[in-house]
Structure formats: C-alpha cells, structure tokens
C-alpha positions as CSV (number, residue, x, y, z in Angstrom):
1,X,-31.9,-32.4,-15.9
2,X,-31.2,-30.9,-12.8
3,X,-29.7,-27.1,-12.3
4,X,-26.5,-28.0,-10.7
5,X,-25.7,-30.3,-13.6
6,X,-26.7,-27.0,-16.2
7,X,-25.4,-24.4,-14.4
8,X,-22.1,-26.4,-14.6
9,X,-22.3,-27.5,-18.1
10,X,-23.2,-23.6,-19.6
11,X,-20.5,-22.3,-17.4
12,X,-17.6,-24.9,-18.5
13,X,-18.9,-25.6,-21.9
14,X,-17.8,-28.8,-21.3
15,X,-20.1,-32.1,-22.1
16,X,-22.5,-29.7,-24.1
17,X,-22.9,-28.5,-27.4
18,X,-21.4,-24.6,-27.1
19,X,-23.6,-21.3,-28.3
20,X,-20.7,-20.7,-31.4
21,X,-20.8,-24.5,-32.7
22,X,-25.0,-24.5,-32.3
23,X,-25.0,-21.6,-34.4
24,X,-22.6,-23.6,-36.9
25,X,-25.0,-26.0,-37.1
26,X,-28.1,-23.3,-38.0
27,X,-25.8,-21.9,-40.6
28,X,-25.0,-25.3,-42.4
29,X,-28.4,-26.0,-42.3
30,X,-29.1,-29.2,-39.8
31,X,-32.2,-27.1,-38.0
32,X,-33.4,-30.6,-37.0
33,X,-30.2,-31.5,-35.5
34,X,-30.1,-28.5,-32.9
35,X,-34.2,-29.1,-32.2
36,X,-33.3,-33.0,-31.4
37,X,-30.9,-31.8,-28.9
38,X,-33.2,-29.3,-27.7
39,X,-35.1,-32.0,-26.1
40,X,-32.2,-33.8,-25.2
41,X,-30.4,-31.5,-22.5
42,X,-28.8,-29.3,-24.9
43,X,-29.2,-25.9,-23.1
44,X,-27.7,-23.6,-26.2
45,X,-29.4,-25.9,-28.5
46,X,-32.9,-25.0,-26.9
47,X,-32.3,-21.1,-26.6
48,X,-31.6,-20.7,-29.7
49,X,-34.5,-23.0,-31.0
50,X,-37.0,-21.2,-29.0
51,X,-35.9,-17.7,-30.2
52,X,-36.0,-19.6,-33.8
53,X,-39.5,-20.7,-33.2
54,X,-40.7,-17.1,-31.8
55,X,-39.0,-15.7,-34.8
56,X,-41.5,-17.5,-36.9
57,X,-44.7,-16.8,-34.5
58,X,-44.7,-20.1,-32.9
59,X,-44.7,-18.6,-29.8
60,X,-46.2,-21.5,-27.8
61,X,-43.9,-23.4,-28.7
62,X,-41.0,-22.2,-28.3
63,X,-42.4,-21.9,-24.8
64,X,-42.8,-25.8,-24.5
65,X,-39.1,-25.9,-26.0
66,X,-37.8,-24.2,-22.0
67,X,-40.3,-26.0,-20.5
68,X,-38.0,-28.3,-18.8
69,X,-35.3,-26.9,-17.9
70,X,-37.7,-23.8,-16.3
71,X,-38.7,-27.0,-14.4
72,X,-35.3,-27.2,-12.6
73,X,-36.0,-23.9,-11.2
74,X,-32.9,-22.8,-13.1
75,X,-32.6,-18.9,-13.4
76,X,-30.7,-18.7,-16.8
77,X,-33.5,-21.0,-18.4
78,X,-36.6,-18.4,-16.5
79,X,-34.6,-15.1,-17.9
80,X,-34.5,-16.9,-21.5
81,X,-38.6,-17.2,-21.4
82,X,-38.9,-13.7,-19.5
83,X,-37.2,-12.3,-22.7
84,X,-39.1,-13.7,-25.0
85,X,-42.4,-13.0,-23.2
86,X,-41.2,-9.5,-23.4
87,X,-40.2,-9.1,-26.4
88,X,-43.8,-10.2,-27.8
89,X,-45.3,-7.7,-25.8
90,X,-46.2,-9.9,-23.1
91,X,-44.7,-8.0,-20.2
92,X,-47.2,-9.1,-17.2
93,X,-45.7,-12.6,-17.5
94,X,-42.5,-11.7,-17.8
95,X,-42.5,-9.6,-14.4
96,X,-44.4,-12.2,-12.7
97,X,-41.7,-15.4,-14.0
98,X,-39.1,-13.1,-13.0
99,X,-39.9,-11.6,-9.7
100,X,-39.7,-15.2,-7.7
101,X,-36.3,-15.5,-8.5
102,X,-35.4,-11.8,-7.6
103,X,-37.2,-11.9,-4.2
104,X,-35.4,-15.2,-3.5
105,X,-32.0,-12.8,-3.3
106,X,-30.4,-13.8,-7.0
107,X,-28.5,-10.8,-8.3
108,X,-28.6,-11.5,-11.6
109,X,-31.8,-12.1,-11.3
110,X,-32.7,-8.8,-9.4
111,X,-30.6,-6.7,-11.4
112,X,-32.5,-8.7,-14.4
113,X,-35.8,-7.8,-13.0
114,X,-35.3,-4.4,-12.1
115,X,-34.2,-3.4,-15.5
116,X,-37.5,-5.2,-16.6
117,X,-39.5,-3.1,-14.8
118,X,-37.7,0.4,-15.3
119,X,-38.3,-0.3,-19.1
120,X,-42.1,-0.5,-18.2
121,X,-42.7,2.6,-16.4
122,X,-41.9,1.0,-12.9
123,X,-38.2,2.3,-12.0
124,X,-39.4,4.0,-8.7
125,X,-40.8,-0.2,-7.8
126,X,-37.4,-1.4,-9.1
127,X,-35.4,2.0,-7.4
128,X,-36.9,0.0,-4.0
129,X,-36.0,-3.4,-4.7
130,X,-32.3,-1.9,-5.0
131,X,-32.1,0.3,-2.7
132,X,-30.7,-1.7,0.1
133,X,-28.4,-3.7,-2.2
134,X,-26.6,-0.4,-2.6
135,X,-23.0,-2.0,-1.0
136,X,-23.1,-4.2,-3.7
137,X,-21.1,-2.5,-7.2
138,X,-23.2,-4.4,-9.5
139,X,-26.9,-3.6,-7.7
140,X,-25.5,0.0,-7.3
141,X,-24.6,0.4,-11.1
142,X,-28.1,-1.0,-11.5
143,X,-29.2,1.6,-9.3
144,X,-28.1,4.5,-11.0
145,X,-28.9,3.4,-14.4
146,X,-32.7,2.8,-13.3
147,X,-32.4,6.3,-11.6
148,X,-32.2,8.2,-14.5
149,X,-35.4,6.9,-15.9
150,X,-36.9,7.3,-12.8
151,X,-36.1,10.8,-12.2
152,X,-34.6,9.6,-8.9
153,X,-31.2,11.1,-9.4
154,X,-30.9,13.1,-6.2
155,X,-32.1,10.1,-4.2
156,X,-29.7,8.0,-5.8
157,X,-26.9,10.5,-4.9
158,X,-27.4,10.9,-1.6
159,X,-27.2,6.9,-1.3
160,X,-23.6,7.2,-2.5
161,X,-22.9,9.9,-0.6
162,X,-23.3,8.4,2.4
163,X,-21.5,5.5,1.4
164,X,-18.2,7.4,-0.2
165,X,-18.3,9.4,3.5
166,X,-18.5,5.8,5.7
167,X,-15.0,4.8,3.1
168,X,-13.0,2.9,5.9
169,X,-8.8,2.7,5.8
170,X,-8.4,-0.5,4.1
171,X,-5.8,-1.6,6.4
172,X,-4.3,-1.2,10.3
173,X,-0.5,0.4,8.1
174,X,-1.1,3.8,9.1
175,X,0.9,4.7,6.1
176,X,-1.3,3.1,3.8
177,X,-3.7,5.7,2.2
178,X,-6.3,3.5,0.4
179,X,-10.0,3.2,1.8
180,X,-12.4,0.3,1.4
181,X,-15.4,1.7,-0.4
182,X,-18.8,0.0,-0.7
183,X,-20.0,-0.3,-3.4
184,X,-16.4,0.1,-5.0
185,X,-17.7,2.1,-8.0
186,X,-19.3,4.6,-5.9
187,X,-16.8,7.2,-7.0
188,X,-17.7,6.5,-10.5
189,X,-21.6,6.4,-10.0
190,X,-21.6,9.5,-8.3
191,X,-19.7,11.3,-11.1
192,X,-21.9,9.9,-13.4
193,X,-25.1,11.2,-11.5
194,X,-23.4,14.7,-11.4
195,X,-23.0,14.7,-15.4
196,X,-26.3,13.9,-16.2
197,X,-27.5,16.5,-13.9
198,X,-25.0,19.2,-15.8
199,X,-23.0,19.5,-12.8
200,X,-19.8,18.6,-15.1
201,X,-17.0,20.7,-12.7
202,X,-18.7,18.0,-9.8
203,X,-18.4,15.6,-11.7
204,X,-14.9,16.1,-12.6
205,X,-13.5,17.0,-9.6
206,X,-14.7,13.6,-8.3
207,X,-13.3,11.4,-10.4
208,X,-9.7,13.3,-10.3
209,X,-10.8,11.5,-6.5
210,X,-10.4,7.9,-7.6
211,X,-7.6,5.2,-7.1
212,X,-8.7,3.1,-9.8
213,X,-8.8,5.0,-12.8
214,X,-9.8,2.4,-15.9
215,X,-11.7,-0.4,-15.9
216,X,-12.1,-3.0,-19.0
217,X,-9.7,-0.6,-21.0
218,X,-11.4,2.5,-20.3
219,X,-11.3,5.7,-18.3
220,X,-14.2,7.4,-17.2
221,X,-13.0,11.0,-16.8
222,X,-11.1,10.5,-20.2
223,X,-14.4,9.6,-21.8
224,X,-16.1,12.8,-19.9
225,X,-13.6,15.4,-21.0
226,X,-14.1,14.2,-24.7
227,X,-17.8,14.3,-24.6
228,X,-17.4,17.9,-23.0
229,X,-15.3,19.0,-25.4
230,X,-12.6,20.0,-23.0
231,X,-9.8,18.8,-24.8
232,X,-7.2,20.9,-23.1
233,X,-8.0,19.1,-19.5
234,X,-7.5,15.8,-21.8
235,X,-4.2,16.3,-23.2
236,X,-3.1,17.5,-19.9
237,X,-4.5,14.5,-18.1
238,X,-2.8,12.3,-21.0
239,X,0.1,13.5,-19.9
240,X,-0.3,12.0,-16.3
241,X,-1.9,9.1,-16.7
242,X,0.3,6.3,-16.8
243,X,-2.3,3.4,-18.4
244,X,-2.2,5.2,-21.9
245,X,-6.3,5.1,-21.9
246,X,-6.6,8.5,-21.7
247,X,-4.3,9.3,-24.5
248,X,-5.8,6.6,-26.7
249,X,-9.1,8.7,-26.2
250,X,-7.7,12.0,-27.3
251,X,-6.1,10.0,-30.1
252,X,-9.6,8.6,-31.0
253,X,-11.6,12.6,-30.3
254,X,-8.7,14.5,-33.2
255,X,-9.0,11.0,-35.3
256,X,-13.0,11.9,-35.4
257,X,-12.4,15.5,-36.2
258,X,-10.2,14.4,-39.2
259,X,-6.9,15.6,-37.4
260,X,-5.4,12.5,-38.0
261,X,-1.7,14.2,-38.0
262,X,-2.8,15.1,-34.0
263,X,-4.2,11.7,-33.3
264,X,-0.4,9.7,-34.3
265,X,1.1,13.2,-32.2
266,X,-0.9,12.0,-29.3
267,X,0.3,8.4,-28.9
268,X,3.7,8.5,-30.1
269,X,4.0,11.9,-27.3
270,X,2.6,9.2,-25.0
271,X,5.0,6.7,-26.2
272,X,8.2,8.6,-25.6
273,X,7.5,8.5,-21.9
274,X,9.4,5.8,-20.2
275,X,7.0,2.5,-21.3
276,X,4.8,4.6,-22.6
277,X,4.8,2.5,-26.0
278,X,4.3,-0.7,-24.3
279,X,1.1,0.8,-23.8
280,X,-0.3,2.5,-27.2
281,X,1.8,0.5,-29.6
282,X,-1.1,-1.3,-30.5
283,X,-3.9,1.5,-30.8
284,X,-0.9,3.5,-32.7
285,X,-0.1,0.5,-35.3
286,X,-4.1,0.0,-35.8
287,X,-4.6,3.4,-36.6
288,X,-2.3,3.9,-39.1
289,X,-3.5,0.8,-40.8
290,X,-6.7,2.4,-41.0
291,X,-5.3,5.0,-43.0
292,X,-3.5,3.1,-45.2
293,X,-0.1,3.4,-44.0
294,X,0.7,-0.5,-42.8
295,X,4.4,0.0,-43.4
296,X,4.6,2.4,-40.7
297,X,2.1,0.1,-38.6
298,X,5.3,-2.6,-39.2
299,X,8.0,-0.6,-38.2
300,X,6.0,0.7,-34.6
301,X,5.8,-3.0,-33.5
302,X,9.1,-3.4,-35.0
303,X,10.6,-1.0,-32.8
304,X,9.2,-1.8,-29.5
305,X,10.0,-5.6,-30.3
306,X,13.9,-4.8,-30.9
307,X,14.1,-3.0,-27.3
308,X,15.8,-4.8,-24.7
309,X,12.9,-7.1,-23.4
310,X,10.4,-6.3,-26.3
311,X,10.2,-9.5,-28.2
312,X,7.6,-10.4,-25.8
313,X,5.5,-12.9,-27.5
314,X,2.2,-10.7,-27.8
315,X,4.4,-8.3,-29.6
316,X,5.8,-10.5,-32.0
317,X,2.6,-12.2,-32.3
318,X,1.4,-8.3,-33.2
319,X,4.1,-8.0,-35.6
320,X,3.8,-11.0,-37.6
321,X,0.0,-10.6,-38.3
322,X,0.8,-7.1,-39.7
323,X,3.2,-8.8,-42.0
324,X,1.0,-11.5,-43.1
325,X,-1.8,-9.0,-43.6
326,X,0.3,-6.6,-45.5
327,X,1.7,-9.9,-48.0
328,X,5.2,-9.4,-46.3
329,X,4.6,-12.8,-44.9
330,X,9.3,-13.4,-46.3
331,X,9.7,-10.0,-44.0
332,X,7.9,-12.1,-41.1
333,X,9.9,-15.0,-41.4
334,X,13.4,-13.4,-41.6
335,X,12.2,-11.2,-38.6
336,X,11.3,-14.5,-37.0
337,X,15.0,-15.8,-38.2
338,X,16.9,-13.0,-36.7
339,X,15.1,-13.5,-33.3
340,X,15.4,-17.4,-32.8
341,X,19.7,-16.8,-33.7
342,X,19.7,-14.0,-31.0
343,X,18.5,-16.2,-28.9
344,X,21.1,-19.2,-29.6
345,X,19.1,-21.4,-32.3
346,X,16.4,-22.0,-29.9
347,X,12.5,-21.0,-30.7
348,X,9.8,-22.4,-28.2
349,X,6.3,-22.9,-29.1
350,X,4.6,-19.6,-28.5
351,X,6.8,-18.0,-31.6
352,X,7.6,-21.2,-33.6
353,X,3.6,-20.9,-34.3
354,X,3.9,-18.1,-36.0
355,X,6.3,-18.7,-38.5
356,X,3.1,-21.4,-39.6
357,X,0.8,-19.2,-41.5
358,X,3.6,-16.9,-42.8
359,X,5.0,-20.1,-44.2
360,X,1.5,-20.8,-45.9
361,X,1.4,-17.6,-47.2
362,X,4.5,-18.7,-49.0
363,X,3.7,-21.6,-50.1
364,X,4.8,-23.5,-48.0
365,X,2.6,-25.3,-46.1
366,X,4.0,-29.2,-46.2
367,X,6.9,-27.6,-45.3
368,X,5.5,-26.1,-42.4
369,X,3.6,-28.9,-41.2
370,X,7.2,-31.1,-41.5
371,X,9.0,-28.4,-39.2
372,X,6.0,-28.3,-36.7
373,X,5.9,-31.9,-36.3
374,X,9.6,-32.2,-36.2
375,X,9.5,-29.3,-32.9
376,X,10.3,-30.6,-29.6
377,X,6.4,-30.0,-28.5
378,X,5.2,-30.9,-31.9
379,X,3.3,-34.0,-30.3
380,X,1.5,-31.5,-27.8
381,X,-2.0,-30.6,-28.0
382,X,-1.8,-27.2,-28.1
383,X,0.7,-28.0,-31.3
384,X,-1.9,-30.1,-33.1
385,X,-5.0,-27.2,-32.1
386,X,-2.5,-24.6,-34.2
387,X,-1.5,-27.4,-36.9
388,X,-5.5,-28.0,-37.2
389,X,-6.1,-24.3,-37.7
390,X,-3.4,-23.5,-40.4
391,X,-4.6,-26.8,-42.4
392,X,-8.5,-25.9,-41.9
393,X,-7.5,-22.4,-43.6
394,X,-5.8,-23.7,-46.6
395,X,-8.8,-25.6,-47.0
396,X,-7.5,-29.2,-45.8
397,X,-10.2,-29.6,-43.8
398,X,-9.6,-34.0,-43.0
399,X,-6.1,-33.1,-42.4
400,X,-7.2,-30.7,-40.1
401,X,-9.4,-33.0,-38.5
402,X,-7.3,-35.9,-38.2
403,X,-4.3,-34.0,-36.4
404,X,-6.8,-33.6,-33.3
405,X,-7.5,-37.0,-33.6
406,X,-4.3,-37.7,-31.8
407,X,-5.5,-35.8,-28.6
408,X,-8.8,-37.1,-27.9
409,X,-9.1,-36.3,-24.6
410,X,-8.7,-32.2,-25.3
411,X,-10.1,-29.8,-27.3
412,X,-13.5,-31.5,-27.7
413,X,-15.3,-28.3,-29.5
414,X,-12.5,-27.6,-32.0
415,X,-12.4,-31.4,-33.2
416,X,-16.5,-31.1,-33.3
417,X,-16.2,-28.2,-35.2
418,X,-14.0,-30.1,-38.0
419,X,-16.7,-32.7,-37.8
420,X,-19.2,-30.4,-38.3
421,X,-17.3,-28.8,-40.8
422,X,-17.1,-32.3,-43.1
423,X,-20.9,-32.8,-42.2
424,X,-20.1,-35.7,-39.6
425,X,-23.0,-34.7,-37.2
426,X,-23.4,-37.5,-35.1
427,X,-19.6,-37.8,-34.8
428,X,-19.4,-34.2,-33.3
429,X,-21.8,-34.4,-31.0
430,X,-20.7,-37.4,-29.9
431,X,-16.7,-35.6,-29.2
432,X,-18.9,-32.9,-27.6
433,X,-21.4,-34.8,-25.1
434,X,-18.5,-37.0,-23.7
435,X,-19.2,-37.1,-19.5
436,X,-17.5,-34.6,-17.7
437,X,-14.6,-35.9,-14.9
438,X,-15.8,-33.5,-12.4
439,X,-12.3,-32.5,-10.7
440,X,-11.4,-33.2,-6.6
441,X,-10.4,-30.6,-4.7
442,X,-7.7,-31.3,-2.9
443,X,-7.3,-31.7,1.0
444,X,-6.3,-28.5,2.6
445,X,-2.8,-28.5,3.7
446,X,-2.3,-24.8,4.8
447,X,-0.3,-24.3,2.0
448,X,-1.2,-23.0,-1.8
449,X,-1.9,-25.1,-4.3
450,X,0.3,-25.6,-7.0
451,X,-1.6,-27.8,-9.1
452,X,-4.8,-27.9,-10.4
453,X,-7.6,-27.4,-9.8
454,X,-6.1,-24.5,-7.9
C-alpha cells in the first residue's frame, strides 16, 4: 500500500470495494468477507471493521486493523484512528496522531484538528492555529465555528473585517462592480458572528450586502429572517429573490405553523413570476404530496412540462415518478405517448427509460424489456444499468445480473452488487478489484480539450 495508490482508489472508487457495497456485505452477513479484505488493501473494508471491532470493545484491535495504512502516512487512514481514539475517551492520543498532519499544512487535517481541540476545552489553541489561514473560506468557516466556543467572537470579527475592507475589484472593466473577497464567505461569517452576538439589524444589513446569495440550495438571510420571526422582511425578500430559496423557506416557516393554505400561496405567488415555477415546481409538488393531495402534485409538473420548452427531461422524469407512486403508472405512459408523437415518433434514451417501470407497474415487464432492447441505444451500457435496475426490482435478480454481463468493462459496482445480491462473493469482488487504467493526460496544445480526461 502506498498513499498515492489509496488516496486514488477512495477518491474514484474504482479497483476497491465502495463504503455502500461493504456495508451490503455486513447486512447479508459475510463479516469475514469484509475482515479478509481489511488486510488485503480494502480501505472501506477496514474502517468499517475497525469501528465494528470498537463497537464490541476490541479496541486494540481495531487499532491493529489501520495499522497499515497509518503506515503510509495517509491522512484519511490517521483521522479514522483519531476518531476512534476519541470516541473511547482517549483524547491525548487523538490530538497527538492528529497534530503532525495539521502542522505539516493539510487543511483537512487542520480544520480536523482544530475542531478536535475546541471540543476539548482548547478553542483559543485551535483559534491560533487558524488564525492566519483566515483567506482561506474553509479555515475561516472553521474559524468562526471554533469562535463561538471560545468566546472569541469579537476577535474573530475584526479578522473579517479587515478582510471584507481589503475586497479588491475583481477585474481592470471599470464597469464591472464585483470584488474579489478572501475568504469568499466572509460576508456570510461576519453576519453570522453579528447574530449570535444579538446584533440581528447587523447582521441583516450585511447580508442584504452579498453577490452570492445561496449556496447548496440555501439562503442564509432567508434562514435568519425565519428564525427571527420576521416574516414580513421574508415575504418581501421572496418577492425579489430570483433563486426561489427564499420563498421555499417561507413556504416551509407557514407549513410548520400549520398554515398550509399560506405555504402552497407562497410558491405558486413565486411561480407566477416569469420562470418562477421552474424553480419551486418541485418543493410545491412535494408538499402537497405530503398532505395527501398527489393529484394536484401531478398536474403542477404537468403544467410546467406542457410549456413551451418544459418537457425537459428532469421534469418529465419528476412527473412520471408522481404517477408511478400514485398507481397512475397508464396516465404516465399516455403522457409519455403524447410527448414522443409531438416530437415526430422519435423518444431518445433519457425518456424512453421511463416508460420502463411504469410499464412494470402494468404488468408488463417482458414487454418492456423487448422494447428496450429493440431501442436504437438498447445495446448501450447505460441501457443495460436501467434494464438491470427495473429487472432487480421485480425480483429477477440473474436476469438483472446477466444484462451487465454484456458490458464488462463498466459499471463494476452495480454488477458486484447483483453478485452480491445472489451470494456470489468471490465473483464480486473479483468485478470490483479489477486494475485501474490510470488515464494520460493529453499533450497541451493551447487549445481545450474536447475529450477526456478533460
């Protein structure tokens, strides 16, 4: 083992056994299986025996289990036994395994450690270690979540301060508004500094500041004004901002207060605007389905599909799950029908595979395997990963195993997963631990690539 070859292997999840499958293997029983390849390379398989092992109070061990691959000086392998050190209360070990790898400039590792220490009493120790990392968005959010515990919230403050003052045009356009900010959160951090000191109006008034206003799907001020209870500054910032986030969050506070009626007001107000409904469609479909009303789910997907350019095929994909979870799987189909004729007979993967498990629903699943096989990229791989799923949930599980069969050199973890699935172990692990074909790069030719690897 050597940590180049792990970090790639973990990262990829190619020419390993992957976390989900491992934990397949615990479920169905074959404990001996994943402690073989524990000691064989198998990174996932040796986490998740060692935590089995502490589990049981075998600490030692599952200790000797990471041995080796702590031996490659591999920081993923030192976090795993700095965890479990921890979590049996022996915290002097754990700082002192971790705190090599943070001094040696790691991130992960720092941020890691830090955390380690703040939840020990020692956030002013790790406040220093971060201090100067403070550019950085990740150390910074580090920063500020070690600060709290450390009652070192002004200090912390005045670190972004100086940084949101030092913002820099981000380009020579003297047109061009935007500043380059470092850390880029700093914004955000500072707002969120200002909250927990009360200063809520701050707060506010900073992030009304930001050009980025959600990240992973959610919107910080959104969020505040709903803790806050200042749901008249939410609606009127739903009305302005043009991601939908913060009207699915005053959707979600009147939901909570049982005002469902409000909650459907808020997104379908939101979805009149001009592609507003591209935007809460979803969040508007799920929430009537949570109360019950899955016809009307239906017909908000069905609507944004029949607009001029709706039938994208995440929206259809959308709409056809609601049928088949709401046993209109015929409605599906003849929705499905209508769309392939508007389009002149023709129906390309990406919605032919949906008409699959509607047509199983029906009954109709040789049928549906005949058509799939019969469609112009029913010899594909991506055709036989959907033909293997549909067959694997009606139970046909050899079927299911033998379509992949036909693309050996793709899709390694679903085909061991149908292995493990008929209790061929050896077989799967086999598909699994195939050696990687580590890709060129191609030559630089001062143009961009347009195949890959890009």
């Amino acid at each position: 083992m050597d940590a180049a070859d792990l970090d790639c292997r973990t990262r990829t999840l190619t020419g390993c056994i992957p976390p989900l499958l491992v934990s397949r293997l615990l479920e169905l029983g074959h404990e001996r299986e994943v402690e073989f390849q524990a000691g064989r390379g198998e990174w996932f398989c040796a986490l998740e025996w060692a935590r089995l092992l502490g589990h049981r109070g075998r600490h030692e061990e599952a200790l000797e289990v990471l041995a080796p691959y702590i031996a490659t000086n591999w920081w993923p392998a030192a976090r795993a036994r700095a965890e479990l050190l921890e979590g049996w209360g022996r915290v002097e070990e754990a700082i002192a395994l971790s705190r090599p790898y943070a001094e040696a400039g790691d991130r992960l590792a720092l941020v890691f450690f830090a955390r380690l220490l703040a939840r020990h009493d020692r956030g002013g120790e790790a406040f220093m270690l971060l201090r100067d990392g403070i550019q950085d968005w990740f150390l910074a959010q580090c920063l500020v979540d070690i600060a709290e515990a450390a009652d070192m919230d002004e200090e912390a403050a005045a670190l972004l301060e100086v940084r949101i003052e030092g913002a820099v045009p981000a380009c020579n356009d003297p047109d061009c508004n935007n500043l380059r900010m470092e850390p880029s959160n700093a914004v955000d951090l500072l707002a969120t500094i200002r909250e927990r000191q009360g200063q809520i109006k701050e707060a506010i008034t900073l992030l009304h500041t930001r050009e980025t206003t959600s990240v992973n799907g959610r919107d910080q001020l959104a969020d505040m004004l709903a803790r806050h209870d200042r749901i008249t500054e939410l609606r009127a910032y739903a009305a302005s901002e043009h991601h939908g986030h913060a009207a699915q969050r005053l959707a979600e506070v009147l939901e909570e207060r049982g005002d469902v009626q409000g909650a459907i007001a808020a997104y379908r107000t939101f979805g009149a605007t001009p592609d507003g409904m591209w935007h809460v469609a979803v969040p508007l479909s799920e929430l009537l389905v949570r109360l019950g009303r899955g016809d009307e789910a239906i017909e908000v997907m069905r609507a944004l599909a029949e607009r001029p350019g709706g039938a994208e095929d995440w929206v259809v994909h959308t709409l056809c799950t609601l049928y088949a979870d709401h046993d209109r799987p015929q409605d599906g189909l003849a929705y499905l029908d209508a769309l392939r004729g508007r389009r002149g007979g023709k129906e390309d993967w990406d919605f032919f595979r949906m008409r699959l498990p509607l047509m199983a629903d029906c009954g109709l699943l040789d049928e549906a395997i005949e058509h799939a096989r019969s469609h112009p990229e029913g010899d594909t791989w991506y055709a036989a990963w959907v033909l293997s799923d549909v067959l694997a949930e009606a139970g046909r599980t050899e079927e299911a195993a033998a379509v992949l069969e036909r693309h050996p050199t793709v899709g390694g973890s679903l085909r061991a997963e149908r292995l493990i699935d008929l209790g061929r172990i050896e077989d799967a692990v086999r598909v699994l631990q195939q050696p990687m074909s580590k890709p060129t790069t191609p030559a630089w030719d001062g143009d961009y690539f347009t195949e890959p690897p890009f």
